[in-house]
BADOSE-492966 format. One line per field, with one value per residue: residue number from 0; residue in three letters; x, y, z of N, C-alpha, C, CB in turn. Coordinates in steps of 0.02 Angstrom, whole numbers, plus 32768, in hexadecimal, padded with zeros to 4 digits. Last residue first. Glycine has a CB too. Example, Ala and Ser with C-alpha at 12.3 -4.5 7.8 and 13.67 -1.06 7.14 Angstrom:
! BADOSE-492966
k = [1, 0]
r = [Ser, Ala]
n_x = [8282, 8294]
n_y = [7F90, 7EE4]
n_z = [8162, 8186]
ca_x = [82AC, 8267]
ca_y = [7FCB, 7F1F]
ca_z = [8165, 8186]
c_x = [8285, 8294]
c_y = [8002, 7F5B]
c_z = [818A, 8186]
cb_x = [82C0, 8235]
cb_y = [7FE2, 7F20]
cb_z = [811E, 81C4]
//
This chain:
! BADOSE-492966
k = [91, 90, 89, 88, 87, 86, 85, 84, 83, 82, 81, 80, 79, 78, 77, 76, 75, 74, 73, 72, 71, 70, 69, 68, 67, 66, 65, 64, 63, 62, 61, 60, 59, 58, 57, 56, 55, 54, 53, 52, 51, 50, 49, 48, 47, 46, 45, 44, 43, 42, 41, 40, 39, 38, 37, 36, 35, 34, 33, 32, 31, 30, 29, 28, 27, 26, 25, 24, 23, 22, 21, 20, 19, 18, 17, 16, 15, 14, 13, 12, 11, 10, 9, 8, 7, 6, 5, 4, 3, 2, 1, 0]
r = [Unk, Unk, Unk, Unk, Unk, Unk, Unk, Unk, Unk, Unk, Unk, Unk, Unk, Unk, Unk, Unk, Unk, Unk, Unk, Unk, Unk, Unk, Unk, Unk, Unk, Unk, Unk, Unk, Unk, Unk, Unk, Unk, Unk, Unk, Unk, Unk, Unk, Unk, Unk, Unk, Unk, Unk, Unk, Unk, Unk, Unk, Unk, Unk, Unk, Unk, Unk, Unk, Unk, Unk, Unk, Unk, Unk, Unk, Unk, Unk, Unk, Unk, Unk, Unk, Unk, Unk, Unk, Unk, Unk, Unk, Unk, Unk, Unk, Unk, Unk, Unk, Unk, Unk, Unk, Unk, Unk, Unk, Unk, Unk, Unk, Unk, Unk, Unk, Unk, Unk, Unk, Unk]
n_x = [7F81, 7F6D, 7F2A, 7F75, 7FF4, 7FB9, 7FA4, 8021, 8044, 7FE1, 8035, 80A9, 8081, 8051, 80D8, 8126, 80F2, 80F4, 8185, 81B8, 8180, 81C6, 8240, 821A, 81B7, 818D, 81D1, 81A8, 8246, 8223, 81B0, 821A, 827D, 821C, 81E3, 825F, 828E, 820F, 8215, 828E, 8257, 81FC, 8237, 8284, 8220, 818E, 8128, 80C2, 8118, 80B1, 8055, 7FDE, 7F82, 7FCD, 7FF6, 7F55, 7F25, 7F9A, 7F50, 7ECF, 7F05, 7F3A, 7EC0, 7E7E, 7ECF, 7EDB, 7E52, 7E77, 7EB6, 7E68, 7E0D, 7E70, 7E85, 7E2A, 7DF5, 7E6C, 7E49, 7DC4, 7E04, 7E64, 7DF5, 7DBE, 7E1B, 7E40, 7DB5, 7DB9, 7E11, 7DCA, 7D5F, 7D3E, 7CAF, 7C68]
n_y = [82AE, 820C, 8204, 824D, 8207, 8190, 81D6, 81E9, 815A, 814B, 819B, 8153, 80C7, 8107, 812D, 80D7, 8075, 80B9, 80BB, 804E, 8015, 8054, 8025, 7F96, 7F72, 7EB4, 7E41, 7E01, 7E1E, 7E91, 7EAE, 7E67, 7ED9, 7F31, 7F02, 7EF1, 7F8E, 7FB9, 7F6E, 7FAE, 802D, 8025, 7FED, 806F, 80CD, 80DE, 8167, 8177, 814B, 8104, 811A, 80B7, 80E3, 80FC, 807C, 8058, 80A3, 8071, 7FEF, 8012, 8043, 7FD5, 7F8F, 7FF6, 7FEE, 7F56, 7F5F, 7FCF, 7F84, 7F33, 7F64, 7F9E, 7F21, 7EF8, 7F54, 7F44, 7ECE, 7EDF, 7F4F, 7EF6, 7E8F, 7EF6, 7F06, 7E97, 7E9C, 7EEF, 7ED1, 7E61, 7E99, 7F2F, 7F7A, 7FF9]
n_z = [837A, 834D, 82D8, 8294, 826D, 8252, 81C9, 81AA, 818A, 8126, 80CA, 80C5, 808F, 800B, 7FD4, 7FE5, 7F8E, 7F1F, 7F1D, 7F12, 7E94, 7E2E, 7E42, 7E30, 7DA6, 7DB3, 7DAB, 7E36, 7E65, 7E6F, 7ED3, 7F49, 7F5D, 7F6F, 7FFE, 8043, 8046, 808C, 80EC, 8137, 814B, 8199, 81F4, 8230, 822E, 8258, 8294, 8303, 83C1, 842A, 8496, 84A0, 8442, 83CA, 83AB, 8399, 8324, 82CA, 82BF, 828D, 821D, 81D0, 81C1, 8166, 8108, 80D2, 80A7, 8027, 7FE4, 7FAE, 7F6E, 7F20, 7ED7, 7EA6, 7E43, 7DD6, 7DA8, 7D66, 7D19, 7CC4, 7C8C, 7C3B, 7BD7, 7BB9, 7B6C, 7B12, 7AAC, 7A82, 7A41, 7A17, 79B8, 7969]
ca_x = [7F6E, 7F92, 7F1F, 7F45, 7FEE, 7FBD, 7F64, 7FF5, 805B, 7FF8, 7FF9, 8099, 809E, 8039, 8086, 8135, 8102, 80DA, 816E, 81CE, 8167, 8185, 823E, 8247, 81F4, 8179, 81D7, 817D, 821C, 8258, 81B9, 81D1, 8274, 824E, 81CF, 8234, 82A2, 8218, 81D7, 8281, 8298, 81D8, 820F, 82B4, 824D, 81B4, 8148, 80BC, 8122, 80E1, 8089, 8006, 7F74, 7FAE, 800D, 7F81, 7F0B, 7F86, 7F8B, 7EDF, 7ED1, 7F76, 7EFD, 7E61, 7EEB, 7F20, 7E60, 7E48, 7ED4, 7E95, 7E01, 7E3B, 7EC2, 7E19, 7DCA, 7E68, 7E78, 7DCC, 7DC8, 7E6E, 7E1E, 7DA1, 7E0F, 7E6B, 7DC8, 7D91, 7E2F, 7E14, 7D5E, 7D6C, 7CDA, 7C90]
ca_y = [82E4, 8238, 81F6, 8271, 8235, 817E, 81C3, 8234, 818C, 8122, 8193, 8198, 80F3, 80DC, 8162, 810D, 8049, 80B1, 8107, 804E, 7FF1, 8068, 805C, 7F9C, 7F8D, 7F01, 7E66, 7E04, 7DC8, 7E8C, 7EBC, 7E43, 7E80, 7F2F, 7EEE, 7EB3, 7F4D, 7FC2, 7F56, 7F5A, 801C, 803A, 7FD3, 802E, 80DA, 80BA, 814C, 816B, 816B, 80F7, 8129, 8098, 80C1, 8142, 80A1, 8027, 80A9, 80B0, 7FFE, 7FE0, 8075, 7FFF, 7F83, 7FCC, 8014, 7F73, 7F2F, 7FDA, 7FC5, 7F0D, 7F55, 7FC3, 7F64, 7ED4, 7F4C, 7F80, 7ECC, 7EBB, 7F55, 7F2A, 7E7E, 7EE2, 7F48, 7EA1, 7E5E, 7F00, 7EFE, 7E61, 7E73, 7F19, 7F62, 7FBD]
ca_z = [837F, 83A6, 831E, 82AF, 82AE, 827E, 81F5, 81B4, 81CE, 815C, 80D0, 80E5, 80CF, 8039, 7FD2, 800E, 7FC1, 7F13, 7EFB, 7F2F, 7ED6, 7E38, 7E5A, 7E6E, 7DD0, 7DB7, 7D5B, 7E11, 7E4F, 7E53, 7E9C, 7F24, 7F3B, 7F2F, 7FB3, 8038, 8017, 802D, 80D4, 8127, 8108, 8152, 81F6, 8215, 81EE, 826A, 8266, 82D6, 8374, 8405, 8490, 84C3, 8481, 83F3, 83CA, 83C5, 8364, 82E6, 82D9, 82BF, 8250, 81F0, 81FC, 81A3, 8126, 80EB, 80D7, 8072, 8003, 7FDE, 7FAF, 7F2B, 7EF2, 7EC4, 7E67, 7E0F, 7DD5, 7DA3, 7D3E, 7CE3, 7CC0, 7C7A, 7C15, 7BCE, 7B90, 7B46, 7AD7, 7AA7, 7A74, 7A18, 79F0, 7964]
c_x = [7F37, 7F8E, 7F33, 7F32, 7FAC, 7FD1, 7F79, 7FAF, 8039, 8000, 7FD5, 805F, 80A1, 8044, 805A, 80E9, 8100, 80BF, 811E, 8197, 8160, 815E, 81EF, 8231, 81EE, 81C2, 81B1, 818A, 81DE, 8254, 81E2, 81B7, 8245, 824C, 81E0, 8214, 8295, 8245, 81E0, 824A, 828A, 8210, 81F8, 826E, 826B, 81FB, 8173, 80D9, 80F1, 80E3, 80BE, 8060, 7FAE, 7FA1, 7FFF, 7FCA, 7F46, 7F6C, 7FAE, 7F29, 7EF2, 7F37, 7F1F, 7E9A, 7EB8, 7F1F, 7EAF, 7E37, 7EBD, 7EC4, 7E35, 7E2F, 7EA6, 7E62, 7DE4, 7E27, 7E81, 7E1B, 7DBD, 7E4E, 7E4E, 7DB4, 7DE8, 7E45, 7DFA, 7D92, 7DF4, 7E13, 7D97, 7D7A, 7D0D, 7CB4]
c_y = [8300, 8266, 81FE, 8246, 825A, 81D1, 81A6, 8213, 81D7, 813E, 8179, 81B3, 811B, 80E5, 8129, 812E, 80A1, 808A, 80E8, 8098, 802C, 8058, 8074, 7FE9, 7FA2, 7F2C, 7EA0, 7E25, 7DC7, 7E44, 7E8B, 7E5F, 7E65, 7EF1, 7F1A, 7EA8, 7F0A, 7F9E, 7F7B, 7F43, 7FCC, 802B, 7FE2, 7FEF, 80AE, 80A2, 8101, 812A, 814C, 812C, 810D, 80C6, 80BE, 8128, 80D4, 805A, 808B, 80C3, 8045, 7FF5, 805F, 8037, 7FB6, 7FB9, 801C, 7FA5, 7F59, 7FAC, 7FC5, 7F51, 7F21, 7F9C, 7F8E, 7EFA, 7F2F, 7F8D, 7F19, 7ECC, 7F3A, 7F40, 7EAB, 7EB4, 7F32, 7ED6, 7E78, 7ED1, 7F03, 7E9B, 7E6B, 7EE4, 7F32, 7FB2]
c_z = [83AF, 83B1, 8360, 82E5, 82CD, 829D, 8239, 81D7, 81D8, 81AB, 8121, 80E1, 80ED, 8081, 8007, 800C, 7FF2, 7F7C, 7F22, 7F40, 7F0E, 7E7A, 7E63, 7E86, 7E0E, 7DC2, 7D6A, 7DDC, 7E2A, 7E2C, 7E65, 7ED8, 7F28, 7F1D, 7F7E, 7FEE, 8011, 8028, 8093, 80FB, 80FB, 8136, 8198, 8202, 81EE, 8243, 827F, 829C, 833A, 83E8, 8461, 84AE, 84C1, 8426, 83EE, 83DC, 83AC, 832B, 82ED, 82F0, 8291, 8213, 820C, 81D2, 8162, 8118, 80FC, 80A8, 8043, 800C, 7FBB, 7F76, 7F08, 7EF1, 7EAF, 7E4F, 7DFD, 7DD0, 7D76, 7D1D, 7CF6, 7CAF, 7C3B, 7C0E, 7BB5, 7B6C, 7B1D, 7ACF, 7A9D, 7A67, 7A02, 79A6]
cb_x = [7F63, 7FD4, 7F1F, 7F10, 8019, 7FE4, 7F35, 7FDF, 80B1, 8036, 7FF2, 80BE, 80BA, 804E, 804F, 8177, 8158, 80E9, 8177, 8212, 81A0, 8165, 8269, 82A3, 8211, 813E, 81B2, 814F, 8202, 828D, 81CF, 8189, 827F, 829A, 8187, 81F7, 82D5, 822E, 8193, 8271, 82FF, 81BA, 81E8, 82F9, 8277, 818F, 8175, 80C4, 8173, 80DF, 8095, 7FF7, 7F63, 7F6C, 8025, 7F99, 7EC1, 7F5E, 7FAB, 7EEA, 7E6F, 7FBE, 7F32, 7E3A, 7EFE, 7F47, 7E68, 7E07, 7EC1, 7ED1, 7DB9, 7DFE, 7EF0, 7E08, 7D9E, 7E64, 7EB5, 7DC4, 7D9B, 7E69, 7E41, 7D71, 7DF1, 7E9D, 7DDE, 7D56, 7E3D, 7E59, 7D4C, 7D93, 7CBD, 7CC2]
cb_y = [82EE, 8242, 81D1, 8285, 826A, 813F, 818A, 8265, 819D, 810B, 8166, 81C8, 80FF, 80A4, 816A, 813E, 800B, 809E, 811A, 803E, 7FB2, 804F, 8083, 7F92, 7FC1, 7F11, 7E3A, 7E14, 7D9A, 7E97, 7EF3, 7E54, 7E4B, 7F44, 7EE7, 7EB6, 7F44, 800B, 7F66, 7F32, 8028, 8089, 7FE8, 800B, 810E, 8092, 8186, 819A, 815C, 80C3, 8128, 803F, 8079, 816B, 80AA, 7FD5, 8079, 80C3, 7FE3, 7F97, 8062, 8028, 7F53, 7F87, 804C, 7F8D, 7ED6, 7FEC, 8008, 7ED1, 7F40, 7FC1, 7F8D, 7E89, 7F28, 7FC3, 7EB4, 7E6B, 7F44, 7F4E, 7E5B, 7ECE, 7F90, 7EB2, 7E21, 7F12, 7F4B, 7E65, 7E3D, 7F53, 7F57, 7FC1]
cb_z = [834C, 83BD, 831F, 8282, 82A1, 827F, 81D0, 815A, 81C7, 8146, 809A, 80D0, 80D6, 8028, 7F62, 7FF0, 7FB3, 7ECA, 7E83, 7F23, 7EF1, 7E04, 7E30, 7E5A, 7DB5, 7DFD, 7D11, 7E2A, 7E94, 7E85, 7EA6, 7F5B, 7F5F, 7F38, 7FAA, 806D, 8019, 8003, 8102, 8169, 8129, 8141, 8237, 8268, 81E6, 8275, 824C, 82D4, 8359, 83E1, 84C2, 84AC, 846A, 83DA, 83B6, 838E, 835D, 82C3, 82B3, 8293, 8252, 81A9, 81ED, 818B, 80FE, 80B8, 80AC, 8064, 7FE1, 7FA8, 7FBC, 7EEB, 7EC3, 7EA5, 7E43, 7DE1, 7DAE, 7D8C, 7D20, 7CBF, 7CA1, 7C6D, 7C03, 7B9A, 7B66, 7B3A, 7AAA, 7A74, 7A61, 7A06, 7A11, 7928]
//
């Protein structure tokens, strides 16, 4: 027996993690990009007044979107530092 509703929802599920999926991997195409661009040219990796402005950008955006704030926020850092361990290998 199958359950049309519910298999309606999980394939909208499906699509929408399809499409968080490759929007990750456009994001982290640039930030390479940008990686590369400092290792080029001597910058630091990290950029800590840059990463604070961009979690409370999107808290707020969360916050407007009824997502929570804290999950963003949890969620916004695994990204990031993600981020920055690839920009240090690139200077390594």
């Amino acid at each position: 027996m199958t359950d049309d509703t519910l298999s309606g929802y999980r394939k909208s599920i499906d699509n929408i993690d399809a499409a968080l999926i490759h929007l990750l991997a456009e994001r982290f195409k640039v930030t390479q990009a940008v990686g590369r661009y400092k290792a080029t040219h001597d910058l630091p990796p990290a950029d800590p007044a840059r990463e604070a402005a961009q979690i409370a950008r999107l808290r707020a955006l969360a916050k407007d979107a009824e997502l929570d704030p804290e999950f963003s926020e949890k969620f916004l850092r695994f990204i990031i530092d993600e981020v920055i361990r690839h920009h240090e290998r690139l200077q390594g």
